[in-house]
N, C-alpha and C positions, 0 to 999 in steps of 0.2 A: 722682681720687686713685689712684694705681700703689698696686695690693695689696701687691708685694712689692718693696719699694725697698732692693734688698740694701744701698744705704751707708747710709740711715738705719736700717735694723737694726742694723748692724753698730757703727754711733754708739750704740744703746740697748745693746749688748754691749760697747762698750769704757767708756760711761759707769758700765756698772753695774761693769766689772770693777774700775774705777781706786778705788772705794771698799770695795772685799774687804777691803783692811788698812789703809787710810788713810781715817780719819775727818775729815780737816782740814775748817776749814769750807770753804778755796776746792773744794774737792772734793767737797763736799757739794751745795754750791751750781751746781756745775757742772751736775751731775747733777739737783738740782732745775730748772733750766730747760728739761729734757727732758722731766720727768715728764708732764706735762699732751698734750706731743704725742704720747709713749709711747702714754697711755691713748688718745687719740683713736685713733692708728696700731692699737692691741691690740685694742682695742672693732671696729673699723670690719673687721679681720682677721675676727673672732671669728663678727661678725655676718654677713659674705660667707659664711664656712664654714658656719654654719646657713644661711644660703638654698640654698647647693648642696648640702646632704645633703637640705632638706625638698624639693627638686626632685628629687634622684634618687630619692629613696623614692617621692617621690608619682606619676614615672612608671613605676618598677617593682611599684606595687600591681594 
């Protein structure tokens, strides 16, 4: 998995913008079928970021 796949970011950034003022369901729903790889995508971000900070810390101790 590509840590930083800037067009599905950019897909989790347009999905989320298109529902700022528009609640419709197909808009909702749009966006709900993102949600789950979002999370996957944010989690798997999150957690590479904590392994690269407890590596730098733990070789600068």
């Amino acid at each position: 998995m590509e840590l930083l796949n800037t067009a599905v970011w950019l897909a989790y950034l347009q999905a989320r913008q298109a529902i700022a003022h528009d609640y419709s369901q197909e808009e909702a729903t749009a966006v709900l079928t993102l949600a789950a790889d979002f999370y996957a995508d944010a989690n798997h971000l999150y957690d590479t970021l904590q392994q690269r900070l407890a590596t730098r810390s733990g070789s600068a101790a």
